[in-house]
N, C-alpha and C positions, 0 to 999 in steps of 0.2 A: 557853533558856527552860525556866522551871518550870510541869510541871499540877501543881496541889496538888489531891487528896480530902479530902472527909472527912465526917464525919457531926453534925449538930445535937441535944444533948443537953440536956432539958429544955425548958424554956421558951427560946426564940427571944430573942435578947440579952442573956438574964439568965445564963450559960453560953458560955463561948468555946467554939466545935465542934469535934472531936475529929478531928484530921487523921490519915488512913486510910492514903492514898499519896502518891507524889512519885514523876513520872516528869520526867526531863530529856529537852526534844531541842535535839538538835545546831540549827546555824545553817539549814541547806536545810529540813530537817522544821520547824520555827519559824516560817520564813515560807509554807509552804504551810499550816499550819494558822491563820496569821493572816489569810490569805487565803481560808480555808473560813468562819471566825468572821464578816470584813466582810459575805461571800455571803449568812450566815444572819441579817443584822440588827444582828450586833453593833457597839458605838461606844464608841470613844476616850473615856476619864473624865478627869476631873484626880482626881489622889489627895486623900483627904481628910485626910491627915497629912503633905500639903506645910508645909515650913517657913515662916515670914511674914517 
């Protein structure tokens, strides 16, 4: 799993944000931080550049 950073330049959509860091974790740290994320509220999306 990727964390991606990064920073918002400009006006908000009208500029892609400028990615800062990339940190990778291994398969064990992956699932305990996906396990922190559900804790705090967070929820499963469908991607929005799924193919039809």
């Amino acid at each position: 799993m990727f964390i991606d950073s990064g920073k918002i330049l400009g006006v908000l959509g009208k500029e892609p944000p400028l990615m800062t860091t990339r940190e990778e974790l291994k398969v064990d740290k992956a699932r305990d931080e996906w396990i922190k994320l559900i804790a705090q509220g967070w929820r499963r999306t469908k991607p929005v550049w799924e193919d039809s």
